[in-house]
N, C-alpha and C positions, 0 to 999 in steps of 0.2 A: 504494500500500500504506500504512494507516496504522502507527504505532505503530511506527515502527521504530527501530535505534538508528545511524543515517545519522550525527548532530552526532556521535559518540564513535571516527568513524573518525578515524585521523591518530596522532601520538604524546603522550602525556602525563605529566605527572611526578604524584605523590601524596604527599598525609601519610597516612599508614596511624595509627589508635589506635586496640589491642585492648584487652579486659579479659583481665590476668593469670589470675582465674580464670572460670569462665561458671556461672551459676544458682546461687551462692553467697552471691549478697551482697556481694562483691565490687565497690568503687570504685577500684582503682587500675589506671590504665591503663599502655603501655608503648607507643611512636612509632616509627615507622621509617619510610624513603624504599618507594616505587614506582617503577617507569620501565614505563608499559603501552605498545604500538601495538597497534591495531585495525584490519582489515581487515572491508571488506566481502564476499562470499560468494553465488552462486546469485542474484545481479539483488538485492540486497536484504532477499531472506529467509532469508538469514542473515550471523551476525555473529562473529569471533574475537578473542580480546584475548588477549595473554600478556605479562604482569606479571612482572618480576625485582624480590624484594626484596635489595637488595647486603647489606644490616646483617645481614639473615638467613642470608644462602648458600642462599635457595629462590626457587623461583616459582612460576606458576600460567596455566590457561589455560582460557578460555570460552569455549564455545560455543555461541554462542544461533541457535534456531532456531525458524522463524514459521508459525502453522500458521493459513492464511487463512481456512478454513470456518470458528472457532476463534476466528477472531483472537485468537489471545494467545501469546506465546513463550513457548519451553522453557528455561529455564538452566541448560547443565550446567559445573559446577568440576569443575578435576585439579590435582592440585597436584605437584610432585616428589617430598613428599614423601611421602603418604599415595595418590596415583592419582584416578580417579575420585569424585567422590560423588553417591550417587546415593539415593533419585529427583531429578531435576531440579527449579527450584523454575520454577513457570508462573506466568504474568499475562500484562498488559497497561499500556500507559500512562491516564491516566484523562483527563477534559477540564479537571483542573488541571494537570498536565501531568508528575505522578506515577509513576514506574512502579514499583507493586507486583505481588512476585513471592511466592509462597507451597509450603512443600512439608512433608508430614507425615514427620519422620524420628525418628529413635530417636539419643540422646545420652546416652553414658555409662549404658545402659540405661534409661533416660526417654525415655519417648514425648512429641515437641514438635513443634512449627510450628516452620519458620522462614521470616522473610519478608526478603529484598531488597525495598530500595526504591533508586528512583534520584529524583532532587529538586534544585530549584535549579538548572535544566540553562542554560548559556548557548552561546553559541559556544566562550570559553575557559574556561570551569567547570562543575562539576557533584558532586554530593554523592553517595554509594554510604553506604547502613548497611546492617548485618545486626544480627537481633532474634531472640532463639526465644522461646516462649511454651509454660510449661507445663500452660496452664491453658485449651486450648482456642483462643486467641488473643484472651482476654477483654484481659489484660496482656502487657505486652513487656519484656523485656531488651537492652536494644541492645549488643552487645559487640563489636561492626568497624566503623570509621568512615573513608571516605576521603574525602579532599578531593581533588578533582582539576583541576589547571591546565593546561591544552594549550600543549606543547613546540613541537608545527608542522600 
């Protein structure tokens, strides 16, 4: 199976930095810890993580799912505090080793893109942003950034 997210099984730590406001113009960010583990699911084609932010008193959970005719996964978030969001954002990883994820949703009544990406993948690291774009995805706002280091 290509394209799957196999390196991001195991446990990891994160720096988390959001933008305070989103599509505002807005540069000031705010940090917090991670602590995700990820399982794998169905041979491969599929993938779980749930993330506890302690600074916060929240967390969240993924579920990604692989659709081979397709090839390209589904990602869905829940968070505790908010539940589901939904449509899922889908892609694929590319042959630079990229994986962009896209979905058209409605924010604060604006209709946007948003896109995951995942980047920088190693054995013990890898990069997670999130971006919306009001303008079609001509431009981006990047406003979630994680770093992430593998705990085991």
């Amino acid at each position: 199976m290509n394209n799957n997210f196999d390196w991001f099984v195991g446990s990891w730590t994160s720096q988390q930095r959001r933008l305070r406001e989103v599509l505002v113009g807005c540069d000031d960010w705010y940090e917090f810890t991670g602590m995700s583990t990820c399982w794998s699911a169905l041979g491969g084609a599929g993938h779980i993580d749930e993330v506890t932010f302690p600074e916060l008193g929240t967390g969240g959970v993924t579920l990604r799912l692989y659709d081979k005719e397709r090839d390209e996964w589904a990602l869905y978030w829940a968070t505790s505090k908010s539940g589901l969001s939904l449509p899922p954002v889908v892609g694929r990883f590319g042959d630079d080793g990229r994986g962009i994820f896209l979905a058209d949703e409605s924010y604060q009544g604006k209709q946007i893109k948003v896109r995951y990406m995942w980047l920088d993948i190693t054995a013990s690291s890898a990069r997670w942003e999130q971006a919306f774009s009001t303008d079609g995805g001509i431009t981006w706002e990047t406003n979630w950034i994680a770093e992430f280091t593998r705990a085991s």
